[in-house]
C-alpha positions in Angstrom: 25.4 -137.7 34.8 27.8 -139.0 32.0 24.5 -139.2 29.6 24.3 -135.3 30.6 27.5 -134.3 30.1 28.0 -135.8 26.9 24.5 -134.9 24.9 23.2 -131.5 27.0 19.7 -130.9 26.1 20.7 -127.1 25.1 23.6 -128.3 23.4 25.5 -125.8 25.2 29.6 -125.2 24.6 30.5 -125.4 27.9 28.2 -125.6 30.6 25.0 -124.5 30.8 21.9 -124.5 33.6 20.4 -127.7 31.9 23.6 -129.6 32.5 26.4 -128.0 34.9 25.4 -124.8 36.1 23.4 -124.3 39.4 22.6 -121.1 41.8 24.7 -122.7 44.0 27.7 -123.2 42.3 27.2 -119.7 40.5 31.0 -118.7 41.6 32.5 -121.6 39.1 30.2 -121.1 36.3 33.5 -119.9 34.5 34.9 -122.9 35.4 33.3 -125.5 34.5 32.7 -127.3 31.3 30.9 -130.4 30.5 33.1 -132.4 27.5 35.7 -132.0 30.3 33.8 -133.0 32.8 32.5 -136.2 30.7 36.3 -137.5 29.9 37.0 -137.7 33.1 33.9 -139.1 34.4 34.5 -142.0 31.2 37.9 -142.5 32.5 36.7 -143.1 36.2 34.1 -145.2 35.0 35.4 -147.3 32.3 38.8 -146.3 31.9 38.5 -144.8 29.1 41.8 -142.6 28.3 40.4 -138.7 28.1 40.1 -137.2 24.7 39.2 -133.6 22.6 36.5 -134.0 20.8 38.0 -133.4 16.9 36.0 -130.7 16.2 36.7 -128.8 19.2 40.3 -129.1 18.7 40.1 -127.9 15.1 38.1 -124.7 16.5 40.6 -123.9 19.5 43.3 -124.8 16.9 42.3 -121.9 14.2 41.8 -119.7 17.4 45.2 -120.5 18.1 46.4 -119.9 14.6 44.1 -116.9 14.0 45.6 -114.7 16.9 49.5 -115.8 16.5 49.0 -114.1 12.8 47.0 -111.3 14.2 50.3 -110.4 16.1 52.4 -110.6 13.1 55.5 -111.5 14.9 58.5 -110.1 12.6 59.7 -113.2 10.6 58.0 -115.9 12.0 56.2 -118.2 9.0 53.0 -119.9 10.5 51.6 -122.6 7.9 48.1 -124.4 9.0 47.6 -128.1 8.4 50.9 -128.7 6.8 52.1 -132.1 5.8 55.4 -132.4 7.5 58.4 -135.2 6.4 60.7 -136.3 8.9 63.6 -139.6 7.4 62.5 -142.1 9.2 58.9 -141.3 9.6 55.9 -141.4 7.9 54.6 -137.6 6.4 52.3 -136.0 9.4 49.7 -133.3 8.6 50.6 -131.0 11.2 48.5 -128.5 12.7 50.6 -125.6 12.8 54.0 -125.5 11.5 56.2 -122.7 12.2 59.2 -121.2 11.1 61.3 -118.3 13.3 63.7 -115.7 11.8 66.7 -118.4 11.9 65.2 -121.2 9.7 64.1 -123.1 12.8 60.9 -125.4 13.0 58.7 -126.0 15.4 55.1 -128.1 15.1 52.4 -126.4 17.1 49.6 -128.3 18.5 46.8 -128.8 21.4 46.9 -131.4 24.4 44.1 -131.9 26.4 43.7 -130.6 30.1 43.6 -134.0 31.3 46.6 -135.2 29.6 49.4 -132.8 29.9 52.0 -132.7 27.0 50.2 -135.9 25.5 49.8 -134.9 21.7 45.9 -136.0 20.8 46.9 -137.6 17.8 49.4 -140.5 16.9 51.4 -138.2 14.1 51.9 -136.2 16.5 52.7 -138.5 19.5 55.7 -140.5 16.5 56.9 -136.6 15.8 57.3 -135.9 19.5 59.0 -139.0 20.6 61.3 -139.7 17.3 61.4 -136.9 15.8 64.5 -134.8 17.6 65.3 -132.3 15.0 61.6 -130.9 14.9 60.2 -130.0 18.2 56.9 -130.4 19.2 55.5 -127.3 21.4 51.7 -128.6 22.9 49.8 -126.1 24.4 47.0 -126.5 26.6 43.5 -126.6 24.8 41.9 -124.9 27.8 44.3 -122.4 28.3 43.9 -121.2 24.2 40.2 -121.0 25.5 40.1 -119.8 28.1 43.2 -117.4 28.0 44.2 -116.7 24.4 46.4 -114.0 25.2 48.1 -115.7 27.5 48.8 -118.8 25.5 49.8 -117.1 22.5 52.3 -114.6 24.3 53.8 -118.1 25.9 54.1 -119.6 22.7 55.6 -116.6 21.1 58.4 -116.5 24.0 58.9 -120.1 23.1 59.8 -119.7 19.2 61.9 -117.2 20.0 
C-alpha cells in the first residue's frame, strides 16, 4: 500500500483510480489524497514523523502568495522568500513575510495536516519558539488547497 501511495503509476496529484480512488468510495474521492495518506501510513509503520513533500509546499506556498496579492489588501507588504534577521538567531529565508499598515511583521508559512502548527522547517520551528517579536502565522497546507478562499480570508483577518 505504502509502495502505492508514494510512486502511483499515473503519477497522479492527489488520488487517482490507479492508487486511491474506487467505485465504492466514489463519495470521498474529494477527500482523499495519497502523499497524505503515505505519511501517515510511514509514521504507523516506522515512525517516521509526517512530512510535505518540498515541492508541494513551494506550489501550495505561491498559491498562497499568489491570491493574498490578488486581493490587494490596502497596505499590507507581502515579500516571497525573504531572508529574515532576528538578534539572537541565525538569518531565516522565510516564505512569506508580511508587513500590515502599522509597521507590524508577521512570517507566513504552511504546516502539514498531520502536524498542526508544527512549522516544516527548522528556521521556521527557531523563529516560532525564540523569536517573540516576529510572529509566526502557519496555515494549514490542505486547507490552502483545498479552500484557498477560505484560508486566505483567515489569514487576512489575522494581519489585521
Amino acid at each position: 500500500a505504502l509502495r502505492i501511495l508514494e510512486n502511483c503509476p499515473d503519477g497522479c496529484d492527489r488520488s487517482c483510480y490507479r492508487c486511491l480512488r474506487s467505485y465504492k468510495n466514489k463519495f470521498e474521492h474529494d477527500l482523499l489524497d495519497r502523499h497524505l495518506g503515505a505519511s501517515l501510513l510511514r509514521f504507523a509503520l516506522r515512525g517516521t514523523a509526517p512530512t510535505i513533500d518540498a515541492g508541494r509546499l513551494e506550489r501550495s506556498t505561491d498559491l498562497l502568495f499568489q491570491d493574498l496579492e490578488r486581493h490587494g489588501v490596502e497596505g499590507l507588504h507581502l515579500e516571497r522568500n525573504a531572508p529574515v534577521a532576528v538578534p539572537g538567531l541565525s538569518s531565516v529565508m522565510v516564505p512569506i513575510l508580511a508587513t500590515n499598515r502599522q509597521g507590524a511583521r508577521y512570517v507566513i508559512g504552511l504546516h502539514g495536516p498531520l502536524t498542526p502548527d508544527d512549522p516544516p522547517d527548522a528556521g521556521l520551528r527557531e523563529l516560532k519558539e525564540f523569536a517573540a517579536t516576529l510572529p509566526v502565522v502557519l496555515i494549514d497546507e490542505l486547507v490552502v488547497r483545498r479552500n484557498l478562499p477560505s484560508a486566505t480570508a483567515d489569514l487576512i483577518e489575522r494581519l489585521g
